[in-house]
Each structure stands twice: as structure tokens, then as C-alpha cells.
N, CA, C and O atoms as a GROMACS GRO file, in nm:
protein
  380
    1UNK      N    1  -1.417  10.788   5.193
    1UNK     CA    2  -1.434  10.709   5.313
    1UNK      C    3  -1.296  10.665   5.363
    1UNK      O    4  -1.210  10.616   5.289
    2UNK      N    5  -1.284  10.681   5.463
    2UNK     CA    6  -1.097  10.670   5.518
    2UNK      C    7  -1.124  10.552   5.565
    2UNK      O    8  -1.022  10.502   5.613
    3UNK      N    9  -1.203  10.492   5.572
    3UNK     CA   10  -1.177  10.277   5.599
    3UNK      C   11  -1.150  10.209   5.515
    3UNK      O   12  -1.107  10.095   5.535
    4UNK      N   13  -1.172  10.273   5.371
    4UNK     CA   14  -1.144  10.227   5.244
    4UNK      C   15  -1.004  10.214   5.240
    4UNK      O   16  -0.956  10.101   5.244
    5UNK      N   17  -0.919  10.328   5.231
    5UNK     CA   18  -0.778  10.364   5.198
    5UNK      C   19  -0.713  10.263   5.367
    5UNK      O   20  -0.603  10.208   5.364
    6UNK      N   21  -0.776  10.259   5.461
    6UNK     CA   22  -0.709  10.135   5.576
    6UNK      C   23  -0.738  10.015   5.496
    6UNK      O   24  -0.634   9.952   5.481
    7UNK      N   25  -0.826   9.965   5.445
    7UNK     CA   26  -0.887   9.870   5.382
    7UNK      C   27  -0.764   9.800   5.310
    7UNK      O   28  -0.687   9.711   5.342
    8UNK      N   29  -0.783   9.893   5.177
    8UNK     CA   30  -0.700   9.869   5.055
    8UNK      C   31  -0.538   9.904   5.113
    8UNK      O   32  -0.453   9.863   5.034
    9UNK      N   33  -0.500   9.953   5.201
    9UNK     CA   34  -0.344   9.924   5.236
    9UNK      C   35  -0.251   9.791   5.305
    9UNK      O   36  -0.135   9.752   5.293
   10UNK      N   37  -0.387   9.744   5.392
   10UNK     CA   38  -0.404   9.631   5.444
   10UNK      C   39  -0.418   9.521   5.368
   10UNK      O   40  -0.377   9.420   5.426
   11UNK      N   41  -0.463   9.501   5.254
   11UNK     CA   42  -0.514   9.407   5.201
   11UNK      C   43  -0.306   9.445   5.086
   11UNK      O   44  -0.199   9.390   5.115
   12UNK      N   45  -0.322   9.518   5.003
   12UNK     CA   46  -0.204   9.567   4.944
   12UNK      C   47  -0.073   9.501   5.023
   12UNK      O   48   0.018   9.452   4.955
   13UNK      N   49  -0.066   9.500   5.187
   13UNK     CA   50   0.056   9.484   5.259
   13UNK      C   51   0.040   9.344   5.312
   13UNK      O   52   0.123   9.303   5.392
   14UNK      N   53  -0.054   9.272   5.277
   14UNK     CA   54  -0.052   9.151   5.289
   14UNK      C   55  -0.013   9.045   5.188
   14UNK      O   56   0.041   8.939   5.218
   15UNK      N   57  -0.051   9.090   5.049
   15UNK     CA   58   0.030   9.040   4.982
   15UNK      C   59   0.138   9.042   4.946
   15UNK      O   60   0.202   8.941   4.917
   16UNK      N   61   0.182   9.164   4.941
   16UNK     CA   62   0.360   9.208   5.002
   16UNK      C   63   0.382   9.093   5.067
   16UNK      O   64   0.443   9.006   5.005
   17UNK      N   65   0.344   9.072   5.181
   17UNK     CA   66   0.409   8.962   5.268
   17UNK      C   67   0.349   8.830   5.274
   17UNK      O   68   0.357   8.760   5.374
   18UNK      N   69   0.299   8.799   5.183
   18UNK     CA   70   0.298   8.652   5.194
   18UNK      C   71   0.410   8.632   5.074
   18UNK      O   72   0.495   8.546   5.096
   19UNK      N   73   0.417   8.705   4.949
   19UNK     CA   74   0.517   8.710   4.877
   19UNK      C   75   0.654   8.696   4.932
   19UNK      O   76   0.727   8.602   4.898
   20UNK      N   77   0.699   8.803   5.029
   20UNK     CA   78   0.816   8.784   5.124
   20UNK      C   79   0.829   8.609   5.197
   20UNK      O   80   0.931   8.542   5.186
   21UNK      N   81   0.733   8.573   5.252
   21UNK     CA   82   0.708   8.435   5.354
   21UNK      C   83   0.762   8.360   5.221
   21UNK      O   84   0.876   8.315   5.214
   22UNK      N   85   0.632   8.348   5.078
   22UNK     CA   86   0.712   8.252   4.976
   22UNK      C   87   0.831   8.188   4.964
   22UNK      O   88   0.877   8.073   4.963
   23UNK      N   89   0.874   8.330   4.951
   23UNK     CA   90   1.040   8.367   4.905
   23UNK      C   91   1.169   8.265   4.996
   23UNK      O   92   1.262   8.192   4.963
   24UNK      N   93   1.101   8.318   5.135
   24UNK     CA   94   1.149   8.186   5.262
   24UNK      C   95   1.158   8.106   5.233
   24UNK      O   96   1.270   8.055   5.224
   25UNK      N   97   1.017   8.023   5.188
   25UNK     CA   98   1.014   7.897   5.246
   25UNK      C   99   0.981   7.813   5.134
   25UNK      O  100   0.929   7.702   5.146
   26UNK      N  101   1.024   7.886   4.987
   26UNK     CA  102   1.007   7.821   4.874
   26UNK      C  103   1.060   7.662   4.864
   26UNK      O  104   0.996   7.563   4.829
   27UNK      N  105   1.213   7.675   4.912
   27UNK     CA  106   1.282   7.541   4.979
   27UNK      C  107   1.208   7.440   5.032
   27UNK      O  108   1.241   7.321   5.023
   28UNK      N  109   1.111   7.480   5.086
   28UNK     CA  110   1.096   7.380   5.180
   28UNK      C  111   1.010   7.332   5.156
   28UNK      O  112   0.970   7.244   5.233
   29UNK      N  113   0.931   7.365   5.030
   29UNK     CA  114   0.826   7.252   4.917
   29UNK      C  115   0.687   7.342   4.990
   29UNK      O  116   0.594   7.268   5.023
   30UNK      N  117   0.670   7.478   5.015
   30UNK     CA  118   0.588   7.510   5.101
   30UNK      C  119   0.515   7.574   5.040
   30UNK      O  120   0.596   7.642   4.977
   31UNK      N  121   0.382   7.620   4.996
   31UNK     CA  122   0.319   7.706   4.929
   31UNK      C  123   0.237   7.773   5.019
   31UNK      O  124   0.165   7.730   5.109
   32UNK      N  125   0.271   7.941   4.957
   32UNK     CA  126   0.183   8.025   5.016
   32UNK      C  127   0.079   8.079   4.909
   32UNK      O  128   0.115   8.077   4.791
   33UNK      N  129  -0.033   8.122   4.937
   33UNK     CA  130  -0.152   8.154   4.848
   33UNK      C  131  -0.181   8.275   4.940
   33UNK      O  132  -0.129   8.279   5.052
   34UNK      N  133  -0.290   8.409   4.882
   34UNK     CA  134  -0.367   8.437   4.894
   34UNK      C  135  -0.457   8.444   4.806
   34UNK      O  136  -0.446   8.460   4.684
   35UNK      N  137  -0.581   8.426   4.897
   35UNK     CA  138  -0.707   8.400   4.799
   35UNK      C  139  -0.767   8.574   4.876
   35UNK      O  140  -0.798   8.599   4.992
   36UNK      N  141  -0.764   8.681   4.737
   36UNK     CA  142  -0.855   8.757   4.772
   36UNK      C  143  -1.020   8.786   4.717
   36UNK      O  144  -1.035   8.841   4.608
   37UNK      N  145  -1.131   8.749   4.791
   37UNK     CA  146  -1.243   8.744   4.723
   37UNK      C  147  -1.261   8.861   4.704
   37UNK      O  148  -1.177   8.948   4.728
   38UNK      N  149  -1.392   8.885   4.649
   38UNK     CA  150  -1.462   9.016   4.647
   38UNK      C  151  -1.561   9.046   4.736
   38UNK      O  152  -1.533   9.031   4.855
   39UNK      N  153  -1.663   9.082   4.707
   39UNK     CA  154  -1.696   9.074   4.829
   39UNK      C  155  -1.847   8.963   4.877
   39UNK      O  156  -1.941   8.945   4.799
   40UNK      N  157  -1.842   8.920   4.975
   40UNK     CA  158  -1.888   8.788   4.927
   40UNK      C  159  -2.037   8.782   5.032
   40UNK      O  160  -2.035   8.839   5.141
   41UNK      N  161  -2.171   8.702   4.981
   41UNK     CA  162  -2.284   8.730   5.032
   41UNK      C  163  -2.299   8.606   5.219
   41UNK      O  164  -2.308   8.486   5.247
   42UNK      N  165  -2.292   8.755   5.299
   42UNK     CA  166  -2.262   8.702   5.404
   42UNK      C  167  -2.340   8.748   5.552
   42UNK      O  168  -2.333   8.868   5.576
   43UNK      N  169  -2.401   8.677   5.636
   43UNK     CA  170  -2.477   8.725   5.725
   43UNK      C  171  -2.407   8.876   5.765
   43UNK      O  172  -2.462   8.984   5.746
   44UNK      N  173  -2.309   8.862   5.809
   44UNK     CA  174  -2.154   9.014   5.796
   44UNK      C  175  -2.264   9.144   5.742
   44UNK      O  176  -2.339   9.229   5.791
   45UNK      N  177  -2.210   9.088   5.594
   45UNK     CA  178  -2.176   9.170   5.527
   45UNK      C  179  -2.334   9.230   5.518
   45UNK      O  180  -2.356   9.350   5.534
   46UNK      N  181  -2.437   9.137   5.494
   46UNK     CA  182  -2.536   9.197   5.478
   46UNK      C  183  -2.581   9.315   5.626
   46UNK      O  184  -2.602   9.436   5.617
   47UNK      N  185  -2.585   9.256   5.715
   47UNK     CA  186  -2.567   9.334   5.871
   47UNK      C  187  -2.472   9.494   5.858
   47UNK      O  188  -2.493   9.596   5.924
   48UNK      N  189  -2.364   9.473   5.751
   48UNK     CA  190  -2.290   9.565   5.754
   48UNK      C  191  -2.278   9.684   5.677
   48UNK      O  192  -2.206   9.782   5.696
   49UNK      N  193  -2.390   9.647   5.552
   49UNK     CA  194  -2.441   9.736   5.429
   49UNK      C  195  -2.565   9.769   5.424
   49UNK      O  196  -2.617   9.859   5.358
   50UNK      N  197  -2.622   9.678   5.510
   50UNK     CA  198  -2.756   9.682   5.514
   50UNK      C  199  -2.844   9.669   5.369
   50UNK      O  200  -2.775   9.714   5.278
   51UNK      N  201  -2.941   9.633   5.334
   51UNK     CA  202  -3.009   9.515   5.221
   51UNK      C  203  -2.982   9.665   5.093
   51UNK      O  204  -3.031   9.778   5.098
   52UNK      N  205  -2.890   9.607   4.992
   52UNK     CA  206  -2.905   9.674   4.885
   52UNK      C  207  -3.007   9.693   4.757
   52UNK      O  208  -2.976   9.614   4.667
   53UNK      N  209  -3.099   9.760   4.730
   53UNK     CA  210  -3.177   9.746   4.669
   53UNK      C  211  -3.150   9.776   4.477
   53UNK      O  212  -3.228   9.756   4.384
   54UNK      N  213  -3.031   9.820   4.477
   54UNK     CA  214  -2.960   9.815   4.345
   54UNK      C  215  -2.929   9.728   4.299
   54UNK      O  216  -2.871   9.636   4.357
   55UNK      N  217  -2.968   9.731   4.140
   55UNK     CA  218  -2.966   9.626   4.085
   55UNK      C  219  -2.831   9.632   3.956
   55UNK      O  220  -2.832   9.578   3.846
   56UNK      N  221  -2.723   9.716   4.020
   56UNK     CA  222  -2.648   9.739   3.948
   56UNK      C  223  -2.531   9.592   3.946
   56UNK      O  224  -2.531   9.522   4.047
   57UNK      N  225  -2.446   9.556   3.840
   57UNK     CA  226  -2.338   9.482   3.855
   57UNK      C  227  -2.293   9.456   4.006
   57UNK      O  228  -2.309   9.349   4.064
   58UNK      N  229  -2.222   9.595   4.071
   58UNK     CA  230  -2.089   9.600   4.157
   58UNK      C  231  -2.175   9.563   4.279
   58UNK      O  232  -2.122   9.546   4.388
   59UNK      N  233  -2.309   9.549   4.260
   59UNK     CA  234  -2.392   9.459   4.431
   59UNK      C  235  -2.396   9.371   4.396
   59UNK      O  236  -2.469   9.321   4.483
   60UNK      N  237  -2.371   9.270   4.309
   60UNK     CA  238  -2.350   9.113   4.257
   60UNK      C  239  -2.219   9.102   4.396
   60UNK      O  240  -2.112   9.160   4.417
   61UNK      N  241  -2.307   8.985   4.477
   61UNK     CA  242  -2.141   8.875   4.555
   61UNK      C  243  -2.118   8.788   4.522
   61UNK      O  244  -2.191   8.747   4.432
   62UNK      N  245  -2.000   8.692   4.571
   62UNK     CA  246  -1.992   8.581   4.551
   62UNK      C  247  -2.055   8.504   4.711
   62UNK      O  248  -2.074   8.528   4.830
   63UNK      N  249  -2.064   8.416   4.623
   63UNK     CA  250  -2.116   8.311   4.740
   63UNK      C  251  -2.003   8.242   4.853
   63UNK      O  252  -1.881   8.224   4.849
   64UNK      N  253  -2.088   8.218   4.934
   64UNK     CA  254  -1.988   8.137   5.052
   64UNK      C  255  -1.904   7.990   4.955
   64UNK      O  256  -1.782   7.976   4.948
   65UNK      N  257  -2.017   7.890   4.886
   65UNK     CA  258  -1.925   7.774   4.820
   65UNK      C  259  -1.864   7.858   4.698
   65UNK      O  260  -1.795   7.783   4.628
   66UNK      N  261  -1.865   7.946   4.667
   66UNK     CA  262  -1.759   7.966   4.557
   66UNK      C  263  -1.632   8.036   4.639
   66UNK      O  264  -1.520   8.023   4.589
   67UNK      N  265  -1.646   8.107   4.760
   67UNK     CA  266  -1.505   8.133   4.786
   67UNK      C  267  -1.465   7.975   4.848
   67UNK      O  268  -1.342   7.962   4.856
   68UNK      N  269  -1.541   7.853   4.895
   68UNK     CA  270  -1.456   7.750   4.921
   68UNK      C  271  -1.428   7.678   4.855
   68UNK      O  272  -1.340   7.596   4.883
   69UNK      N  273  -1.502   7.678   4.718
   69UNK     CA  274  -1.415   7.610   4.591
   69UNK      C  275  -1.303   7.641   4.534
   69UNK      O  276  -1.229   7.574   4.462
   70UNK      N  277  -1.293   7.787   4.583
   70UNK     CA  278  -1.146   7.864   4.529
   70UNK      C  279  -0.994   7.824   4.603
   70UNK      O  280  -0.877   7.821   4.565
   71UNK      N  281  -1.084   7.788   4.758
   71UNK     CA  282  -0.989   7.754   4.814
   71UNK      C  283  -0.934   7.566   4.782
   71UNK      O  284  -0.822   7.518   4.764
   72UNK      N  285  -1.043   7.515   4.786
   72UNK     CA  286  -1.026   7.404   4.773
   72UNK      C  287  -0.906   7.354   4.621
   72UNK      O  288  -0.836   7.253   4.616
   73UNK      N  289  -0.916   7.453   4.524
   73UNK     CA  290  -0.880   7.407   4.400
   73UNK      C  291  -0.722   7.483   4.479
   73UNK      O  292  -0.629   7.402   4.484
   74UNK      N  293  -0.693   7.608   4.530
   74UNK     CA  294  -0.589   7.607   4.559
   74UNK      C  295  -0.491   7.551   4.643
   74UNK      O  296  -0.368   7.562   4.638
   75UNK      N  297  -0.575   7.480   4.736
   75UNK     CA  298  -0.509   7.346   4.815
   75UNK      C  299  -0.487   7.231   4.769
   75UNK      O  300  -0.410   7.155   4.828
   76UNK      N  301  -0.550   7.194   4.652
   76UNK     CA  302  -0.503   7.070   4.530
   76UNK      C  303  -0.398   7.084   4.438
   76UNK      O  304  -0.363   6.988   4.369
   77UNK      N  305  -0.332   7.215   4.429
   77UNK     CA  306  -0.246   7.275   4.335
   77UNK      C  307  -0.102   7.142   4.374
   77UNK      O  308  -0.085   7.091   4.484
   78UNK      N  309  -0.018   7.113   4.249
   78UNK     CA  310   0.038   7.015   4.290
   78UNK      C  311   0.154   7.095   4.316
   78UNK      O  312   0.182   7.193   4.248
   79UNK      N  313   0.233   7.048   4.429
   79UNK     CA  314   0.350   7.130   4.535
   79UNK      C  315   0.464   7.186   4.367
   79UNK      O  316   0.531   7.289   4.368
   80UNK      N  317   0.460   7.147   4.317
   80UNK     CA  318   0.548   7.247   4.173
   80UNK      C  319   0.442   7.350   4.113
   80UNK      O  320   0.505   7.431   4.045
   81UNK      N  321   0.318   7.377   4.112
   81UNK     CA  322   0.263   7.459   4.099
   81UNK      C  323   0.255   7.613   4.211
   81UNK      O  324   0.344   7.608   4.296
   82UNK      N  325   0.204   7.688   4.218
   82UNK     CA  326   0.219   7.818   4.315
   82UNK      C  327   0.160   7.957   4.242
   82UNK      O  328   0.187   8.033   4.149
   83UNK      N  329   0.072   7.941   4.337
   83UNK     CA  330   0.006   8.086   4.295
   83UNK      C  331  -0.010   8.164   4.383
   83UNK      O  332  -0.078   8.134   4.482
   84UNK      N  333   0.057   8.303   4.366
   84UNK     CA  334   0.076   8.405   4.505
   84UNK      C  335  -0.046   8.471   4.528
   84UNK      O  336  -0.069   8.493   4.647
   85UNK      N  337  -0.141   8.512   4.440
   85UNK     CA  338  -0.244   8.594   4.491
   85UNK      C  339  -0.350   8.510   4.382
   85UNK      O  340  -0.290   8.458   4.288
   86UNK      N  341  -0.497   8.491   4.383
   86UNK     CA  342  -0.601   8.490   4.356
   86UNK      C  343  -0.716   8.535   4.351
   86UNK      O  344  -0.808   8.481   4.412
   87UNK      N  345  -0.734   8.664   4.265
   87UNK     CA  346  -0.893   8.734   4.307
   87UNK      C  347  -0.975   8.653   4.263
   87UNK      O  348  -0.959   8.580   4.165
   88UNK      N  349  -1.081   8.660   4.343
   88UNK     CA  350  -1.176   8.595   4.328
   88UNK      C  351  -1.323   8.692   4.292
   88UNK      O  352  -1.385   8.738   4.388
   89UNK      N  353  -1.356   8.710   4.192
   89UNK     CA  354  -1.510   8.835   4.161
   89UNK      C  355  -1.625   8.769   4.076
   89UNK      O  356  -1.620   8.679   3.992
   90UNK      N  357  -1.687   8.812   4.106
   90UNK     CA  358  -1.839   8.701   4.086
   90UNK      C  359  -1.839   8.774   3.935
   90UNK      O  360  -1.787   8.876   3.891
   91UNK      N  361  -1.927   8.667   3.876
   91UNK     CA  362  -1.891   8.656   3.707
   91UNK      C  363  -2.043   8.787   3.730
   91UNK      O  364  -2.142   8.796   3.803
   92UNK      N  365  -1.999   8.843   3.652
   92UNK     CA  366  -2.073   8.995   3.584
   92UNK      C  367  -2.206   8.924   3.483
   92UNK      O  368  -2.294   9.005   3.458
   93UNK      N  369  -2.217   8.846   3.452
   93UNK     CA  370  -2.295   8.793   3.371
   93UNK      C  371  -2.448   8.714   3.470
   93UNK      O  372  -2.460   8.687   3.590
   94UNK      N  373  -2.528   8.700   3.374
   94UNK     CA  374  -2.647   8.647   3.439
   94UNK      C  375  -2.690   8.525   3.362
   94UNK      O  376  -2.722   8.521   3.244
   95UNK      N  377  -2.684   8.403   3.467
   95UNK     CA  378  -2.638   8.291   3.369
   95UNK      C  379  -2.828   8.227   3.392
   95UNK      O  380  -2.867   8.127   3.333
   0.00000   0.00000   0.00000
């Protein structure tokens, strides 16, 4: 699928450059993050895959409050802390 390989170059060249931005503006007490989720259960996404009926692992999403808890914990990070990238993938397990 050639949206994949746009996908994954895009996503690849963004962290490149928030790494670069870091590097800037480390001085200036500034933190850059990316938070990359996986892929996450979303009016979108469902519209965009249309209803999966597999019950395999890799159709497990994450939820909308778990990608904003991810964010939230990385906006509490105290300004000497810094984390450049964050995946975010829904726990494989069935709790």
C-alpha cells in the first residue's frame, strides 16, 4: 500500500524535527515531545477501516482518554525532565 510508506516517512521526519526544534530551544527551558499513538478508537478511524470483525491483537486501539492521559502526564513532566518521542500502543493483554 503506497500510503503506508507516505505514512511512515512522515511520521519518521517528524520526529527528526522536533528533535532538531529541541536542540534550539533546549536554552530556553522549552520542551518538545512527540506523543506517537497507535492507532486509536475513533469516529475517523472507524469511518476509515470500516467495522473490523477480527479478533486478532493488532485491531486492539487505544482509547481517546488514554491518548489524553499520555498527553497530560507529558505536560506535567518537570521542565529538567524531556522526552523526545512517546509511543503510545494499547496493552496486548485482556485485563
Amino acid at each position: 500500500m503506497p500510503g503506508m510508506a507516505v505514512y511512515a516517512a512522515s511520521k519518521a521526519a517528524l520526529n527528526i524535527f522536533s528533535e532538531s526544534v529541541a536542540g534550539e530551544v533546549r536554552n530556553d527551558n522549552i520542551k518538545v515531545s512527540v506523543l506517537a499513538p497507535a492507532s486509536v478508537d475513533t469516529n475517523f478511524m472507524s469511518n476509515l477501516s470500516g467495522k473490523s470483525k477480527s479478533p486478532s491483537k493488532a485491531a486492539q486501539k487505544l482509547t481517546v482518554d488514554d491518548v489524553a492521559e499520555a498527553v497530560i502526564y507529558l505536560a506535567r513532566q518537570n521542565a529538567n525532565a524531556w522526552t523526545s518521542l512517546a509511543d503510545l500502543r494499547p496493552l496486548l493483554v485482556k485485563k
